[in-house]
N, C-alpha and C positions, 0 to 999 in steps of 0.2 A: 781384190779390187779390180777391177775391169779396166780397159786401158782408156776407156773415156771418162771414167772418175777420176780415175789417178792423175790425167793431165787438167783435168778440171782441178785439182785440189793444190797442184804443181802451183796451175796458173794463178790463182788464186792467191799463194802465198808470194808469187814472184812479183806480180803484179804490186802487192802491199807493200813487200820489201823496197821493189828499185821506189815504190813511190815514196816512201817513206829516206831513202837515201838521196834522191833528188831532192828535196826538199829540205834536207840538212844539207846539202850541199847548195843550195839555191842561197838560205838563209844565210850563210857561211860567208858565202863571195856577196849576195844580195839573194748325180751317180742312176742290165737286160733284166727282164722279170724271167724268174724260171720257168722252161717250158712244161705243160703238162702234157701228158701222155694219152690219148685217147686209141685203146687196143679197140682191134675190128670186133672183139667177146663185147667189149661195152655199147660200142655201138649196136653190134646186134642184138643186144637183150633191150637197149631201150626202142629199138625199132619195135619188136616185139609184143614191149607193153605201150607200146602206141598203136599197134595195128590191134590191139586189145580192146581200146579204151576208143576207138571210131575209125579204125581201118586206113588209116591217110597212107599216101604212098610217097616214097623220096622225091623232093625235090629236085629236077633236073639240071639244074644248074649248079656250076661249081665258083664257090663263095671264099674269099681269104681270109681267113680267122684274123682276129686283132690279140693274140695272145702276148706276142712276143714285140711289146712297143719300139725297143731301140737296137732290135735285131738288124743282121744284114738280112737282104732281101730273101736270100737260098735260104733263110732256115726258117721263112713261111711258110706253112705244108698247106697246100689245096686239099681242103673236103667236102664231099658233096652233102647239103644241108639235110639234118631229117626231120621229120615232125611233120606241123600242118604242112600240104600240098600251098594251100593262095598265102600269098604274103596280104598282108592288110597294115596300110598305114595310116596312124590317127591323127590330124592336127586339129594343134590347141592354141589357141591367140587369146593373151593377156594385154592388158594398157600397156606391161614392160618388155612380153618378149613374145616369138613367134614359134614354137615348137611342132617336130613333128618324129613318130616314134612308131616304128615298125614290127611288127612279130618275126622279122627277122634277126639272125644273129642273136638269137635269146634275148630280143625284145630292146633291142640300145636304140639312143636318139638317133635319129637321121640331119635334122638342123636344131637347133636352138639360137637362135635371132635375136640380138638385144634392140631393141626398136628403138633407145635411145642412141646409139653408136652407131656412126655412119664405118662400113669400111671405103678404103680407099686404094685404087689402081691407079699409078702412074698420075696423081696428085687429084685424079675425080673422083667423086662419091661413086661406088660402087656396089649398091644393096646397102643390107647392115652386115655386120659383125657377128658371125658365125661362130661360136663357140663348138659344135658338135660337128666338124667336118677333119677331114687330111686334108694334111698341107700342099703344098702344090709345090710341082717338083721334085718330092720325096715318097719314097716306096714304101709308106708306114700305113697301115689300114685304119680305116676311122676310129674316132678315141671312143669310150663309154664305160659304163660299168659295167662287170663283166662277173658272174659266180660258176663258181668251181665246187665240185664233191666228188666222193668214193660212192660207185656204185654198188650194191648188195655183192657184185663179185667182186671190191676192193680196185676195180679200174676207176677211172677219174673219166667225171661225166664233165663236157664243156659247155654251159650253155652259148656259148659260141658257136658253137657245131648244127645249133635246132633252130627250128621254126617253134615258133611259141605259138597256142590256142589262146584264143581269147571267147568271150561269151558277148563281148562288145559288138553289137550290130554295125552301128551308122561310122564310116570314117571321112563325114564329113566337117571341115571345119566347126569348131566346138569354140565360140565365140566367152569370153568369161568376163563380168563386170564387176560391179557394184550390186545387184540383183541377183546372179549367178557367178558368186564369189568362188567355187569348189568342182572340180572332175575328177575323178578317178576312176583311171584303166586299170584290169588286173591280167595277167597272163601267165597261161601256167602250163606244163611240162609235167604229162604223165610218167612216173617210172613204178614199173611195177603193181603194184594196191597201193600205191601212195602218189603223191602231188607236189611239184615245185611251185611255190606261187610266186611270181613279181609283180607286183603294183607299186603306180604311180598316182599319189595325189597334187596336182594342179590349182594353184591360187592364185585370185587376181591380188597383183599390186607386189608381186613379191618374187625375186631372182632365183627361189630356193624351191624343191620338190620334195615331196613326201615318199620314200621309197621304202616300199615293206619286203622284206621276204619271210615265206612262210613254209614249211615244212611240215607235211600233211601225211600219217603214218610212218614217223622214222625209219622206223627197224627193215621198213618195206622199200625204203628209197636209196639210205644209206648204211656200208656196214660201219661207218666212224664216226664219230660224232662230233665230227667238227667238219665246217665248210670255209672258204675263202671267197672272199667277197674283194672287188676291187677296181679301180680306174685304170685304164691300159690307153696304150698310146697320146697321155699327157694332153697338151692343148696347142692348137695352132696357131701359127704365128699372126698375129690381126696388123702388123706394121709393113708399110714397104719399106722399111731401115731393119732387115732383119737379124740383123748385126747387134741394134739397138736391143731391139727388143727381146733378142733374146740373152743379153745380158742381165737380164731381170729374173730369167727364167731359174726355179728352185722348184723343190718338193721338200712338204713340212711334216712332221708330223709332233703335236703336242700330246704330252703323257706323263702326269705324275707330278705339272707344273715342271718340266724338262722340255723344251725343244728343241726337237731334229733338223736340221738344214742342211741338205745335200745340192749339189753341184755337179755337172757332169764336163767333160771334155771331149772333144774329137777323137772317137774311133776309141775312146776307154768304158769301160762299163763301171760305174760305182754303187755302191750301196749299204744301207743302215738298215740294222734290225734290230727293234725293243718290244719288251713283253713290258706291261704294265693296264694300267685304267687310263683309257683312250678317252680325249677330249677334244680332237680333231685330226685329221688327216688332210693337206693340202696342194695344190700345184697352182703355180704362178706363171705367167707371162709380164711383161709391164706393165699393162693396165688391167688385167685381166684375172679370175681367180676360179680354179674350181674346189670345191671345200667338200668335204663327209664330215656332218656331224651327229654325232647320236643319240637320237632320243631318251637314251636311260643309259644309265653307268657299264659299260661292259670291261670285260677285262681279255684284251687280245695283244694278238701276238703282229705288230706295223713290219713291212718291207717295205722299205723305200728304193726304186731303183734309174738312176739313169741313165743314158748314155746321148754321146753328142755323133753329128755326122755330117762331116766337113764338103764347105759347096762353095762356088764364088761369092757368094753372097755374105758368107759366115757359116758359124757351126749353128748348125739344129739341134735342138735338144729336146730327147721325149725321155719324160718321167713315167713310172706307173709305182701306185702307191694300194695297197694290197694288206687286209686286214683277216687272221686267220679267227674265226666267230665260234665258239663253242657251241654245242648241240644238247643241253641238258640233262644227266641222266635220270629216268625213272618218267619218263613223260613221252608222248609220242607223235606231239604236235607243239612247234616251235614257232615265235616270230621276230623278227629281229624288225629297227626299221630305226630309219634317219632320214636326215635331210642332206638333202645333194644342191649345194649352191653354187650355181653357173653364173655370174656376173661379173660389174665391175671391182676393181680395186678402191672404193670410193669407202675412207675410214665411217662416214656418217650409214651408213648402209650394213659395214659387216658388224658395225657396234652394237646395232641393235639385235643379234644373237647372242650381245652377250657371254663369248667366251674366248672373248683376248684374239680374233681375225683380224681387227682394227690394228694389231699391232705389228701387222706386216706389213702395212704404209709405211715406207721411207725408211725401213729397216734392214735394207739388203746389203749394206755393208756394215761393218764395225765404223767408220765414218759418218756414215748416216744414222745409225744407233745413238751416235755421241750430241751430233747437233739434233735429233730428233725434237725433243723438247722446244727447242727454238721454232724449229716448222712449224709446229702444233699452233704455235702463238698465231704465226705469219699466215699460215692458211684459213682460219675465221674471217682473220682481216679481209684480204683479200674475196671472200664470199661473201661478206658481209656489205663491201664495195661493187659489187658483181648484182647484187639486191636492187642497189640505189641504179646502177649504170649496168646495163646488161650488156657490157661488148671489154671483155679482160685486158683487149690493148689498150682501152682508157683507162679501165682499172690498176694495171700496170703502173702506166704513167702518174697518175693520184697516189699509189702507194709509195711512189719513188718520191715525190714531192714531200711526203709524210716520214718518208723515213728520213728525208734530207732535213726538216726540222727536227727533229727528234737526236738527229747525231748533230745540230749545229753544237751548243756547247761545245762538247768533246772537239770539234772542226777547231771553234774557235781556239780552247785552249790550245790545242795542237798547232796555229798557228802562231799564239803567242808566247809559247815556248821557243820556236823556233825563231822570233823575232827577238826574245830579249839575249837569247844567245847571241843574236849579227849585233847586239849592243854590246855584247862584251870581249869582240874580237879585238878588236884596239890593245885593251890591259892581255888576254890569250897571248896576241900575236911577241906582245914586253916580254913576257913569261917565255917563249918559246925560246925569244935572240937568249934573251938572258942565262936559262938551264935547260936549252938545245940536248947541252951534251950529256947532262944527267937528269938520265927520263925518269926515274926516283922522285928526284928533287923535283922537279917539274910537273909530275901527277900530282906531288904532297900542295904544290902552289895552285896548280888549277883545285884541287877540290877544296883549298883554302880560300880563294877566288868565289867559287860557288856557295860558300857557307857566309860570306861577308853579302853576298847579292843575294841570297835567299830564294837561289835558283837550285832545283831538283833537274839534273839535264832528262831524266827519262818522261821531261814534262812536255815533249813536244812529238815523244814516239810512243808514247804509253796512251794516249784517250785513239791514236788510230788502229794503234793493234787491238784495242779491245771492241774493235768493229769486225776484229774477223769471224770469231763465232757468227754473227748474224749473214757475214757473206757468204761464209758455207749454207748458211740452212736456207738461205735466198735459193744459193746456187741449186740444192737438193731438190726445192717446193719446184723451181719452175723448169727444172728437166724431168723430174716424176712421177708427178701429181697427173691423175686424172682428167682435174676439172680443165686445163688447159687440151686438151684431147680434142680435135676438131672446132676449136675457136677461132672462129676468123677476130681480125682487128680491121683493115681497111685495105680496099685496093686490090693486088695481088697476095695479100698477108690474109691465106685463105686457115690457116691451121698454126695457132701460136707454140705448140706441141712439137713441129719440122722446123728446118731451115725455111725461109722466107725463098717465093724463086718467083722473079719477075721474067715475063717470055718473051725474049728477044724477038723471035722472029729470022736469027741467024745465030750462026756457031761461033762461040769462042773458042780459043785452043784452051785445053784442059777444060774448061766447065761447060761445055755444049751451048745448048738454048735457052739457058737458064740462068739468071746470075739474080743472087743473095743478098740483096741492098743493104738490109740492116748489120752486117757484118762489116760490110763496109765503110757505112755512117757511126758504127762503135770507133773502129779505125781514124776514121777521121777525127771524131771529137777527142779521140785521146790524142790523135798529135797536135792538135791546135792547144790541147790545155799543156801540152809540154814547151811546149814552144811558147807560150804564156811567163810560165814559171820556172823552166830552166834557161839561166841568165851564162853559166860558165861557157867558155867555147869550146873547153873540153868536154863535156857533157853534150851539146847539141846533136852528136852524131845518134845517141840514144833514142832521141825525138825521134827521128825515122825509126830504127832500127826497134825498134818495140810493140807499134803499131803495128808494121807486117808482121812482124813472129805472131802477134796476139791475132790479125786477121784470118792468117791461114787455121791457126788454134780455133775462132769462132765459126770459121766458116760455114761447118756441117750441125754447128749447135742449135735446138730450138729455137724460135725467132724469136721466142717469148723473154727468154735470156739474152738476147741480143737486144731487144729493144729496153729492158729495164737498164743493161750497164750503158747503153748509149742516147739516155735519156739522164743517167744519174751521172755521167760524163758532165755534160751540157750544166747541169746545177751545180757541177763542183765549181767547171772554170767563175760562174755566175756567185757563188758564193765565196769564191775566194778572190775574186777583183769586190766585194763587198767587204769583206773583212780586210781587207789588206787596206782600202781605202777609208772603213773608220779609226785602223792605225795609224796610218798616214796623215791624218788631222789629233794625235793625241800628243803633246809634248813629250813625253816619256812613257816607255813600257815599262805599269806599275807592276812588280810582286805578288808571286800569291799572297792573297789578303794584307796589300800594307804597299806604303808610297812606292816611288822611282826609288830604285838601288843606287847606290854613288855610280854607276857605268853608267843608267840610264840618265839620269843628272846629266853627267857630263854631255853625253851627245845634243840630249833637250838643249841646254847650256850653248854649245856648239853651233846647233840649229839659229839661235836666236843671234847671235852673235855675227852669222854668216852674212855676210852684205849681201843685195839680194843681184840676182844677175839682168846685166845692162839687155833690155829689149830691144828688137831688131830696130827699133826708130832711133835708138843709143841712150845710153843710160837710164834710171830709173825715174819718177814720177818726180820727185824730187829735185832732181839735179832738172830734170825740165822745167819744172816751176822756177828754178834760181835763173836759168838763162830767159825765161820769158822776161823776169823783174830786168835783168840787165838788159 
């Protein structure tokens, strides 16, 4: 668990706890990919059968392969690229994204653009969300798919290494609608009397590509029969909290209804390797996913590999996830082909392929696994609210109202336990003078006590602990979900996804130009509702003392989390000066199901009997009336 769950799950329970003990006490007193080897014999035999097959000459420039994703920098080897001489680059714009894909580097994307995702620099929109680029600041070469084979002499060809042919004339934007739903580019790599194909099919309305590879004369291309196909250099970080976001950061891979989840750390290399029938292969970011899935059942051999690499910012992590494909025997032309999904993390979106994607929403820790279910419930809602009111900081606010009805019962009893107990301090306090000394005797009389009053004591800490399940999966939906990604609510609250930062205009010490209002408004409403409800004078020091701890805690959290708890703040104090005031008008606090207990009697009793107190003009209504008559 990451160090920002973990104090989220702390605070969360600390939070429930002290509230839960103030309030008895209120009531009381009142994982590098392995490198491949490209010998100068390989390269020169595919030079060969390329100056064969139309004469092109090397390309003069020198290019940094992307083979080795989480390597250090020295063990990129420069090579100079061979194949077609012109590089030719294609783009294609969908309603969802903006791509564009080069014949260099054996044919990888150059951007992939999600047209709904702003990115963000220094808190401005910044373009979109670049799925197919290097990270900035780090010495990783750009990510892509990437295949690998044994050339006729047994050296390993890298389509990294080549310039790709293509038969594709125009590279001019290739616009796709409703009317022109489908493109497809192919590009392919003479070796030998035989052919590497790559093609890419392009749809509108859809985050996901059609990727073939095709093997044209086996025996003349390769002498094994097997190739490796696979994703290098992971996916870049889309957050300026890179910290955050890459605490989400994983590589998947499902097989055999078994899933792989690897993890990587600063400066370590990790890695998992399974043979089975592959049903996807994945890498994550926070919001982000890139997915292999395969059009028909194969049975290959997954390496999953990552490694992190430590900056001020945080560690970076680049995954590469690498699938070894069989070559059939007794056949001499092969095609293999899947779909390669660049998008969001958005559960409604990866469901519909249909093979369990969706189930890596909200599933990155064993914590999130556990209230998962709960999320599922609370995320409809909240889009379903999102429908009627298009702006999540209102929607927030309406969920908080809803969920505040929904948990009053429980509120309530959880109040009225705690009040029929300050009913039965009085007979408690008898019981303590009395068998003080033998706490024996003294337990056997309190729970004797509690069977005559027809009191359960865990009646007043039992309806609020069964609110924590739902505060967890609150807390999970609105730090990880998606759809808060770029939602403004009002004002300076431009992104409910970051901290809230209102701009000074001058520096403060420690926080700069910038300060966090809604952490601060959570802060406040929780000491006013302390200073409400805690009456001891020993306790007061708490009021303060929990508010800061929790501020500094909230500070750097989504704003979208800061405003649900300092919004559902404001409805506790509101609902519990309401419930406290329709007890305050009832004679006695009656039993579950059945009258006032002999304790609540007595105080009711008590009540009625009390003379009432002389008002500042002196005495009561009564005693005025008698001196008026005299």
């Amino acid at each position: 668990m990451d160090k920002q769950s973990l104090t989220g799950t702390i605070l969360i329970l600390i939070v429930t706890l002290v509230y839960l003990y103030f309030q008895q006490q209120n009531f009381e007193e009142e994982q590098r990919l392995k490198a491949a080897q490209d010998s100068l014999a390989t390269v020169q035999m595919v030079e060969d059968s390329l100056m064969a097959a139309s004469q092109p000459a090397p390309a003069p420039e020198v290019q940094q392969p992307a083979q080795l994703a989480p390597a250090v920098p020295d063990s990129l080897i420069n090579r100079p690229l061979m194949g077609s001489e012109d590089e030719k680059v294609f783009h294609l714009e969908t309603d969802l994204i903006k791509a564009a894909i080069s014949t260099r580097n054996g044919a990888k994307l150059v951007h992939w653009e999600l047209k709904k995702y702003d990115h963000f620099r220094d808190g401005e929109k910044d373009g979109f969300v670049d799925l197919a680029n290097s990270p900035t600041g780090f010495n990783v070469p750009n990510n892509g798919l990437n295949l690998r084979f044994e050339g006729p002499d047994g050296k390993t060809i890298d389509l990294n290494n080549f310039n790709l042919y293509t038969d594709q004339a125009s590279t001019s934007t290739q616009f796709l609608d409703e009317n022109n739903s489908q493109k497809t580019i192919e590009f392919y790599l003479p070796v030998g009397q035989g052919r590497v194909v790559k093609s890419f099919t392009f749809h509108n309305g859809s985050y996901a590509v059609d990727v073939a590879v095709r093997f044209e004369n086996i025996s003349a291309v390769t002498s094994n029969r097997f190739y490796t196909l696979g994703w290098e250099n992971g996916l870049p970080s889309t957050e300026e909290n890179l910290r955050d976001d890459m605490d989400y950061a994983r590589a998947y891979a499902f097989m055999g209804g078994e899933r792989l989840d690897l993890d990587a750390s600063a400066d370590e290399r990790s890695e998992e390797e399974k043979n089975g029938n592959l049903d996807w292969v994945a890498i994550r970011t926070k919001y982000f996913l890139m997915a292999m899935i395969p059009n028909q059942t194969i049975d290959s051999r997954v390496t999953l590999t990552g490694q992190g690499m430590e900056s001020e910012e945080g560690v970076y992590k680049v995954f590469n996830a690498s699938l070894m494909m069989d070559l059939p025997v007794g056949t001499n032309q092969h095609t293999d082909s899947l779909k390669l999904f660049l998008g969001p993390m958005d559960h409604h979106i990866l469901g519909k392929y249909d093979v369990g994607l969706e189930n890596l929403v909200m599933s990155k820790d064993w914590y999130e696994g556990l209230f998962r279910w709960i999320s599922l419930l609370i995320l409809p809602i909240l889009e379903m609210l999102y429908k009627i009111i298009p702006n999540y900081g209102f929607v927030i606010i309406i969920f908080s109202i809803l969920i505040k009805l929904v948990l009053y019962p429980l509120t309530k009893k959880s109040h009225e336990g705690m009040s029929r107990m300050q009913t039965m301090q009085p007979k408690m306090q008898a019981l303590k003078e009395k068998y003080g000394e033998d706490m024996q005797r003294y337990n056997q009389e309190v729970m004797k006590l509690y069977k005559e009053e027809k009191f359960n004591p865990a009646s007043g800490c039992l309806p609020t602990l069964l609110q924590m399940p739902l505060l967890f999966a609150l807390f999970i939906v609105f730090r990880s979900t998606i759809q808060l990604r770029g939602e403004p609510f009002v004002a300076w609250i431009t992104d409910l996804s970051r901290p809230d930062a209102l701009h000074l205009g001058f520096d403060l010490p420690y926080l700069g130009s910038t300060l966090a209002v809604l952490p601060l408004l959570m802060a406040l409403t929780m000491f006013w509702q302390s200073k409400v409800t805690i009456t001891d004078p020993k306790q007061k020091t708490m009021a303060y003392v929990m508010p800061v701890f929790l501020l500094f805690v909230f500070y750097r959290l989504p704003s979208g989390l800061n405003l649900y708890y300092s919004v559902f703040n404001i409805l506790t104090m509101i609902q519990t000066r309401m419930i406290k005031s329709k007890m305050d008008n009832n004679e006695g606090i009656t039993p579950e199901g059945g009258r006032p207990g002999p304790a609540a009697k007595v105080v009711a009793k008590k009540k009625k009997e009390e003379p009432r107190r002389p008002s500042a003009m002196g005495g009561n209504r009564q005693q005025r009336r008698q001196q008026k008559k005299k």
